[in-house]
Residue, then its C-alpha position, 0 to 999 in steps of 0.5 A: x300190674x305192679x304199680x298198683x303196689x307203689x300208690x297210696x290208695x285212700x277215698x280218691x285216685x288221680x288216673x293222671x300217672x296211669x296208662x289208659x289201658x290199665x285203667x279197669x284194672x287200677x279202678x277194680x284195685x282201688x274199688x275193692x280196696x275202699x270196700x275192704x276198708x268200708x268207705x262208702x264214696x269214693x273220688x276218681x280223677x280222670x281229667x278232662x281231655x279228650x275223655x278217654x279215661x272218663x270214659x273207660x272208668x265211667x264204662x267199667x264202673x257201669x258193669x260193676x256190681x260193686x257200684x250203687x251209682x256214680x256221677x261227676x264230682x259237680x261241675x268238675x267233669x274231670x272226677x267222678x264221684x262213686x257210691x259203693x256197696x259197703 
């Protein structure tokens, strides 16, 4: 997956510029890259829409052991907000 190379990654992602089949694949990348840096919360943007990216990132973040827990950013369901293990 090569353009995980060409993104800045910081506390937050936008999924928007992504494929929805490299999705674990980018959120796996981007939660090992906060931990390394010990960021603690984390911001992903998924969108509304059909729902399709929030539900593989809600999915993949509830099997991984790196997540204390994750909720959506307030009234924005279009974000999730992710405590990780630091």
């Amino acid at each position: 997956m090569d353009q995980i190379n060409n993104i800045d990654l910081s506390h937050e992602i936008d999924l928007h510029f992504f494929s929805p089949k490299d999705t674990e694949f980018i959120v796996n990348e981007f939660i090992g890259f906060n931990i390394e840096r010990k960021i603690g919360r984390v911001k992903i943007i998924h969108g509304k829409g059909k729902s399709v990216q929030k539900h593989i990132v809600q999915q993949y973040l509830s099997k991984d052991k790196r997540v204390i827990k994750f909720s959506n950013d307030g009234a924005n369901w279009g974000s999730t907000i992710v405590d990780l293990v630091i």
